[in-house]
C-alpha positions as CSV (number, residue, x, y, z in Angstrom):
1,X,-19.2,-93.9,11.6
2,X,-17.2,-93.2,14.4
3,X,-18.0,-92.6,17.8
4,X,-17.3,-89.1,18.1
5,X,-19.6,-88.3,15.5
6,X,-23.2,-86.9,15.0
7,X,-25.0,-86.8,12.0
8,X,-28.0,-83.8,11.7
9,X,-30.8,-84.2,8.9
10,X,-33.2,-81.1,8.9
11,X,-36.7,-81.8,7.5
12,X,-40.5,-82.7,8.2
13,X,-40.5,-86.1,6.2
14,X,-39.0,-88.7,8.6
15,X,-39.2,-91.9,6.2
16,X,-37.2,-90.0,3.5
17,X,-34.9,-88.3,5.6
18,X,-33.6,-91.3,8.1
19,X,-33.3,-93.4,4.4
20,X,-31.0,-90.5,3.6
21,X,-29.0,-90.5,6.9
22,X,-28.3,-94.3,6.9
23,X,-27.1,-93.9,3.3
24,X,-24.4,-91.7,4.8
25,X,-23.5,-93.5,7.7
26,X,-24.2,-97.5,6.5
27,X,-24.6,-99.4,9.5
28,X,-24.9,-102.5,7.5
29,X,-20.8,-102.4,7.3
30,X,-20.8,-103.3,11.0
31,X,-24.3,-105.6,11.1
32,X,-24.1,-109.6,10.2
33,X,-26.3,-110.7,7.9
34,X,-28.3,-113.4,10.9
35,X,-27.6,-110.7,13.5
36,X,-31.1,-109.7,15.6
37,X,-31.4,-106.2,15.2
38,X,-33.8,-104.5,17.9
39,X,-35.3,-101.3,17.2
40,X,-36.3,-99.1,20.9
41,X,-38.2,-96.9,20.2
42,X,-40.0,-94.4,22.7
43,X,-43.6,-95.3,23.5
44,X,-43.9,-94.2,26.7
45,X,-47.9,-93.6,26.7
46,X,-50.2,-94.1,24.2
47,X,-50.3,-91.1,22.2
48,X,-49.6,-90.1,18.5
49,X,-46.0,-88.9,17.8
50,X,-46.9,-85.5,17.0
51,X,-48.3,-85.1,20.8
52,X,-44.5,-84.5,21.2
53,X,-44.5,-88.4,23.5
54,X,-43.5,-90.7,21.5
55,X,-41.0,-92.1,18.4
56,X,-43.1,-90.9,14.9
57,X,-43.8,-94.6,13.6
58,X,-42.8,-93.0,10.1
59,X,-39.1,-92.7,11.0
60,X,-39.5,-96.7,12.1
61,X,-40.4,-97.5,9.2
62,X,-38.0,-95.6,7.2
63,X,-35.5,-97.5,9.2
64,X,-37.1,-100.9,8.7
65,X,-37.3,-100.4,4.8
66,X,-33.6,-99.2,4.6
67,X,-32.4,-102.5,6.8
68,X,-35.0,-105.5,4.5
69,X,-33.4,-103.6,1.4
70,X,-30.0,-104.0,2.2
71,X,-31.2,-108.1,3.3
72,X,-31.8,-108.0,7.2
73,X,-34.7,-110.3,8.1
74,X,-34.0,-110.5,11.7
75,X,-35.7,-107.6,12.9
76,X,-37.5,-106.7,16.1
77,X,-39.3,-103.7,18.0
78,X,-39.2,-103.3,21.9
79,X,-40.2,-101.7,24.3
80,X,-41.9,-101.4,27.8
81,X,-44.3,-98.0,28.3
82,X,-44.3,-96.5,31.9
83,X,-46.0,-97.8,35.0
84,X,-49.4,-97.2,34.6
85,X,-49.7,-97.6,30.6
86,X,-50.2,-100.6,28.8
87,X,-47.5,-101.3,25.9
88,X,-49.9,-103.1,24.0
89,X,-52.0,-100.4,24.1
90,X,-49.3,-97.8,23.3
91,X,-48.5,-100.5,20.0
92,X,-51.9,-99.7,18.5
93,X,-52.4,-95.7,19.5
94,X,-49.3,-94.7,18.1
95,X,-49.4,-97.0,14.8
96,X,-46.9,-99.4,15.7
97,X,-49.5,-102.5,15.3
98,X,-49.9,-101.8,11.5
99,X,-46.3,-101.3,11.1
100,X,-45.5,-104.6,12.2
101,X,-48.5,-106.3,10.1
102,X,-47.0,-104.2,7.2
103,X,-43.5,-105.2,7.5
104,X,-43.7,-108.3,9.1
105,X,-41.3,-106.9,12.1
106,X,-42.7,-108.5,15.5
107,X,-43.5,-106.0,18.8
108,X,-41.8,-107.6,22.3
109,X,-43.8,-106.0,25.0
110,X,-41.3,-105.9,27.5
111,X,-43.8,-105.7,30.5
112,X,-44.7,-108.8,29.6
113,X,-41.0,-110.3,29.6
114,X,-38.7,-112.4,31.4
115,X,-36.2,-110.3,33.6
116,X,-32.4,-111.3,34.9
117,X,-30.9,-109.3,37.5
118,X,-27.2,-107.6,36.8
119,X,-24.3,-105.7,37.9
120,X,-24.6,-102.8,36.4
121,X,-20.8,-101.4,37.8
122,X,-21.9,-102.3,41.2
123,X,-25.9,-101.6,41.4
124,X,-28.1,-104.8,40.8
125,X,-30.4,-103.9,38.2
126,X,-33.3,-106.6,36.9
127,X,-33.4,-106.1,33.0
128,X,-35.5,-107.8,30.1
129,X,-34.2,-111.1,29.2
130,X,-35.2,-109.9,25.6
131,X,-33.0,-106.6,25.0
132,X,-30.4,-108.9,26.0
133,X,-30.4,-111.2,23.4
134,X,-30.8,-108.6,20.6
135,X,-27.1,-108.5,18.6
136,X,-27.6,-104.9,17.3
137,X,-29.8,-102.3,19.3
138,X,-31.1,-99.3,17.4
139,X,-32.4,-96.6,20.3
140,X,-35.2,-94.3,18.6
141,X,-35.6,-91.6,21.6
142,X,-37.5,-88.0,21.2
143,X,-36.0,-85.4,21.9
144,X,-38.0,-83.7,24.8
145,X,-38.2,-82.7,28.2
146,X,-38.6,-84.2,31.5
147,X,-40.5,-83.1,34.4
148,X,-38.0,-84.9,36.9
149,X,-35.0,-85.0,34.6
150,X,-35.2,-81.7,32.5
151,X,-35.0,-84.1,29.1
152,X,-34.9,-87.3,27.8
153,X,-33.0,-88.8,25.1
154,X,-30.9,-91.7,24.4
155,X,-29.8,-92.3,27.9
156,X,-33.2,-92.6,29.9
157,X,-34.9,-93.8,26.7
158,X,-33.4,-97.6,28.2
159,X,-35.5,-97.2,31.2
160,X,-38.1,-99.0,28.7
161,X,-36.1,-101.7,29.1
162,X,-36.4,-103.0,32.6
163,X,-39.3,-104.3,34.4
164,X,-42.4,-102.0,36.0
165,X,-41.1,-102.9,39.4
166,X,-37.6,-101.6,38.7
167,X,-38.9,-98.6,37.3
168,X,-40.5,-97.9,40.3
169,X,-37.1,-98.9,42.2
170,X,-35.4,-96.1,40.1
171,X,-37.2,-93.4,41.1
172,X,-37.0,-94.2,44.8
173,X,-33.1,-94.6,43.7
174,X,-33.1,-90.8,42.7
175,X,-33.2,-92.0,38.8
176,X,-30.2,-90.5,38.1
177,X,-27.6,-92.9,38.7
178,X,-29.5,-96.0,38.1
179,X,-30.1,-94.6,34.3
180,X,-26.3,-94.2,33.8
181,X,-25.8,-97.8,35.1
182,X,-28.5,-99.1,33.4
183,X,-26.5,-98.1,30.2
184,X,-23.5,-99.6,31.4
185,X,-25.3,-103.0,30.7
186,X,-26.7,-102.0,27.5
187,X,-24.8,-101.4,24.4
188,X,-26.5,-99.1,22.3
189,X,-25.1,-99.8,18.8
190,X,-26.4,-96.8,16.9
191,X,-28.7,-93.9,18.2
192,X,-31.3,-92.6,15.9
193,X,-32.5,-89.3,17.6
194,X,-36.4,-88.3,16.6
195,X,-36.0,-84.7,16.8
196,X,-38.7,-83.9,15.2
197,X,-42.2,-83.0,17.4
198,X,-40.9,-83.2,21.1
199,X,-42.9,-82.5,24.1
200,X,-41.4,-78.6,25.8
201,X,-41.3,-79.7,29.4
202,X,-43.1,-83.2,29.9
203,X,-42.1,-87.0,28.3
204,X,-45.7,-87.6,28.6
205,X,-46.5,-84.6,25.3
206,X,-49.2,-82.3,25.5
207,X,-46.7,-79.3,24.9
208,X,-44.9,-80.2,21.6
209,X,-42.7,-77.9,19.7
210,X,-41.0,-79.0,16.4
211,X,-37.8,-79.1,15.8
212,X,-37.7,-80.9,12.3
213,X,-34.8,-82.6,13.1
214,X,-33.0,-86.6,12.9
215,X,-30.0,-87.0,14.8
216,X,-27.5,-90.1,14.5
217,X,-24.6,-91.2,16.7
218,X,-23.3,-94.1,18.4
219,X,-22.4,-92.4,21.6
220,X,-25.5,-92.2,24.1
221,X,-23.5,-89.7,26.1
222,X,-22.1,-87.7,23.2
223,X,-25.9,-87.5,21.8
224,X,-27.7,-86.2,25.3
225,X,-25.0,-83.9,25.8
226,X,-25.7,-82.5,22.6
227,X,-29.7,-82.8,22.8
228,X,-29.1,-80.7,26.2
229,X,-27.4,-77.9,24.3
230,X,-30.1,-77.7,22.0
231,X,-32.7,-77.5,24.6
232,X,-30.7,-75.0,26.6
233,X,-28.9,-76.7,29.7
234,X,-26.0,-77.2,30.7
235,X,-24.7,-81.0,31.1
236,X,-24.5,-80.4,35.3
237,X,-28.4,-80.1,35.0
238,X,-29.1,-83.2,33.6
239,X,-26.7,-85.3,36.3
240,X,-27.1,-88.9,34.7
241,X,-25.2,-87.6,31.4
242,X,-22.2,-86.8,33.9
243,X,-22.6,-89.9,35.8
244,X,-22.6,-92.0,32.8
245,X,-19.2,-90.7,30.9
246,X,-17.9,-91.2,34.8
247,X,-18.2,-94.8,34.7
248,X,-17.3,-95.1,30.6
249,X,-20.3,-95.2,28.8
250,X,-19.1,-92.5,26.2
251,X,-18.5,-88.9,25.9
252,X,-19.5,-85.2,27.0
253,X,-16.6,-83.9,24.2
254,X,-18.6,-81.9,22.6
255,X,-15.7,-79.7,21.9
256,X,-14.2,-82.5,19.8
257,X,-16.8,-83.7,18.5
258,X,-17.6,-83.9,14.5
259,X,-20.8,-82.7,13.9
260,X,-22.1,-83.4,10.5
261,X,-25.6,-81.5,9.2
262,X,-26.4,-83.1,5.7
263,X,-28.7,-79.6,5.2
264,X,-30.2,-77.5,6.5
265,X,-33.7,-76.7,7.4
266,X,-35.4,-75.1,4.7
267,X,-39.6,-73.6,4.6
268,X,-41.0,-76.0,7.0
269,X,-43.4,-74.4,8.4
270,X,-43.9,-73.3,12.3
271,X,-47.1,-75.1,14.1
272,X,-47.2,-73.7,17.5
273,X,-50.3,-73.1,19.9
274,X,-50.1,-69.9,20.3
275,X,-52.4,-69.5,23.6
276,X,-49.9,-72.1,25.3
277,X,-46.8,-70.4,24.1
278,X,-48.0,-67.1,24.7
279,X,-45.8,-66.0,27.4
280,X,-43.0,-66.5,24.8
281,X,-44.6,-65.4,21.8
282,X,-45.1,-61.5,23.0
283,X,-41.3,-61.3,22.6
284,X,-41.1,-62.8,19.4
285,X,-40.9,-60.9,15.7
286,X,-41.4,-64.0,13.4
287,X,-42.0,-63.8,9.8
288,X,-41.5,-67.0,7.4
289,X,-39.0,-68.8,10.2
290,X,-38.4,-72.5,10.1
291,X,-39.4,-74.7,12.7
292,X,-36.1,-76.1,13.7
293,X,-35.0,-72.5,14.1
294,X,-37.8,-71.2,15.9
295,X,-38.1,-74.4,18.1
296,X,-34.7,-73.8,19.2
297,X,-35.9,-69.9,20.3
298,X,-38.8,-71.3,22.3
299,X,-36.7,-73.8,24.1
300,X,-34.3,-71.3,25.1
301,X,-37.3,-68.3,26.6
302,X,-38.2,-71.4,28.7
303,X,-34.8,-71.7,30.1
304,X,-34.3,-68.2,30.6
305,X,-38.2,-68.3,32.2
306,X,-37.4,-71.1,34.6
307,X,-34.4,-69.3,35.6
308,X,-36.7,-66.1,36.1
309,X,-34.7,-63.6,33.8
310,X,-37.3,-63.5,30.9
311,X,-39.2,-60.4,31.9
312,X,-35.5,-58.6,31.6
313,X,-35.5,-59.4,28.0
314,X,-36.0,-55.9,26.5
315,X,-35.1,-56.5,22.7
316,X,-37.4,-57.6,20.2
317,X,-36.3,-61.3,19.3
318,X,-36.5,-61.5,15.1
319,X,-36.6,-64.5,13.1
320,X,-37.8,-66.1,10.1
321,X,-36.2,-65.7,6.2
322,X,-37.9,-62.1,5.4
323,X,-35.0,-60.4,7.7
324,X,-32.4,-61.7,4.9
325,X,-30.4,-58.7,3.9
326,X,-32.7,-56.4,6.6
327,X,-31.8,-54.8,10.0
328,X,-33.9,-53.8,12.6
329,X,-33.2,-52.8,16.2
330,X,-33.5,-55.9,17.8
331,X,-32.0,-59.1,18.6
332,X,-31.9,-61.4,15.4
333,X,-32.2,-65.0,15.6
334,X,-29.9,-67.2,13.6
335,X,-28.3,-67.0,10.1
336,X,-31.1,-65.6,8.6
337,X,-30.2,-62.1,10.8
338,X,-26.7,-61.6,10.0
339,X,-27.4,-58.2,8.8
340,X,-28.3,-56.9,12.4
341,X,-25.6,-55.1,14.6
342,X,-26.7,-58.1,16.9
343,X,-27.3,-61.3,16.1
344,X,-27.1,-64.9,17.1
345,X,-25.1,-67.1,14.4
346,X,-26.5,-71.0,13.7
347,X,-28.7,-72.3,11.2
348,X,-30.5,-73.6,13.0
349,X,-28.8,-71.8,16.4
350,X,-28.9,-73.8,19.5
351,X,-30.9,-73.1,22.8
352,X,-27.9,-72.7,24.9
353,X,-26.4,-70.3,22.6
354,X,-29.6,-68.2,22.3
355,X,-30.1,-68.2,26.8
356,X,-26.0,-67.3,27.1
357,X,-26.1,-64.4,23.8
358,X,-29.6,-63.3,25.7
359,X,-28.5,-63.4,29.1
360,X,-25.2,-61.4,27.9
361,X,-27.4,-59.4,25.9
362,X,-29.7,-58.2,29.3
363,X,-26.4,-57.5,31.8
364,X,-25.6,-54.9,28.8
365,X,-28.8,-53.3,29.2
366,X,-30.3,-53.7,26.0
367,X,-32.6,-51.6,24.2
């Protein structure tokens, strides 16, 4: 796998879909047999995975039965949940206590670790003695939003990794740049994304929207300038990402980047609370739509909210599978609309495309 490379599996059965993902990309060519491989997942509070919070334990475990089949014995889980939660607790709410008695994988509570100070490229930063020692990291972020930092992926998902003081330091640091550094210190070997139930606006869930998804990469940069576009931002509004290919932790190229989708996302259906959502729902014409299309949509009407130009949308916004081979007046919504005079191409189409076609759409004075 290279490092300008992301690899997209579509789906709503985690265990079976990240088996199929590292069958494509076999980390085990770049692992040692006695290396200590440390799974990070994001358990940030103690709530279930499809409160849109935290890393879906089934996805974990897909990734520890793919690793003990091809011989690993050396593996760990880490992680450190935010000031204020216990990880321990965390462990047990969202599963990850029976996972490890299953598979015999041990949980590090980072809040309870050792720390070390470092130079992160000139800003002291105490980090867990443990994440340190770990040969091969495996991050396992959501894909969600951020009330401070408008998401969080791969690159914040390392704030797990440091002490409960220093994540308190961070914030009074302006979060930004001491998340960049932070990554400067650790290597993240591989990056599996959980794209599956991610939390619209808040890392803490309570607003999830599904967007049946698993990404893979090795490039934290690379992968949160993609998540971005998916969720409808710009890189410049999520400053870390910037900050961190500034001082060489990886890419924004997302230009020449190869983006690999194994399949696409096909009659899983939409779960969506409709009374929470119902500021975008009044726009939206859906009949038999995927989630991963349709989570892409909802992402984008916030955008376009936040930037206050939704109430200019005029069109009726289609999606779903029945508009195959039909045209309305309207706006349609990825592949499945390709028979209407307008249309926005993707299967599944990201956020950002959707807010830039809509915003175009809306300065045209559509019907």
């Amino acid at each position: 796998m290279k490092g300008n490379e992301i690899f997209v599996i579509y789906g709503n059965t985690p265990q079976t879909m990240v088996k199929e993902l590292l069958t494509k990309i076999r980390p085990e060519n770049e692992i040692n047999k006695d290396s200590l491989i440390g799974l990070k997942p994001n358990l940030v509070v103690a709530k279930q995975w499809n409160s849109g919070a935290t890393t879906s334990p089934e996805l974990v475990a897909g990734i520890i039965e793919y690793l003990q089949g091809k011989g690993y014995k050396n593996i760990c889980i880490l992680e450190g949940s935010w000031v204020g939660e216990r990880t321990s607790r965390a462990f047990k709410v969202c599963g990850y206590e029976e996972l490890s008695k299953h598979y015999g994988v041990p949980l590090i509570d980072l809040q309870k670790d050792s720390c070390r100070e470092h130079d992160a490229c000139g800003i002291r930063i105490s980090i867990c003695d443990s994440i340190m020692r770990v040969d091969y990291l495996i991050n396992i972020p959501v894909l969600k939003g951020h009330c401070q930092t408008n998401m969080t992926c791969a690159l914040k998902n390392m704030k797990g990794c440091i002490p409960d003081s220093e994540k308190r330091r961070f914030h009074t640091l302006g979060l930004h740049k001491p998340i960049a550094h932070l990554n400067k210190m650790i290597k993240q070997n591989l990056i599996i994304v959980d794209g599956l139930m991610g939390d619209l606006s808040f890392e803490e869930g309570g607003n999830p929207v599904a967007m049946n998804r698993i990404l893979a990469s090795k490039d934290p940069v690379l992968t949160d300038s993609y998540v971005a576009s998916l969720m409808g931002y710009d890189i410049e509004e999520v400053p870390y990402i910037k900050i961190a290919a500034e001082i060489g932790v990886g890419s924004t190229d997302l230009e020449n980047a190869a983006i690999h989708e194994l399949n696409h996302d096909q009659n899983t259906p939409v779960h969506l609370n409709k009374k929470r959502f119902r500021d975008f729902i009044e726009y939206i014409e859906e009949k038999d739509a995927c989630s991963a299309c349709y989570g892409s949509l909802i992402h984008a009407l916030k955008r376009l909210k936040e930037q206050g130009s939704l109430n200019k949308v005029k069109s009726r916004l289609y999606i779903g599978q029945y508009y195959k081979g039909r045209c309305f007046e309207g706006i349609g919504i990825g592949s499945c609309t390709k028979c209407f005079k307008r249309f926005i191409t993707g299967c599944p189409p990201k956020a950002k495309d959707i807010v830039e076609y809509l915003l175009h759409a809306q300065d045209s004075d559509v019907n």
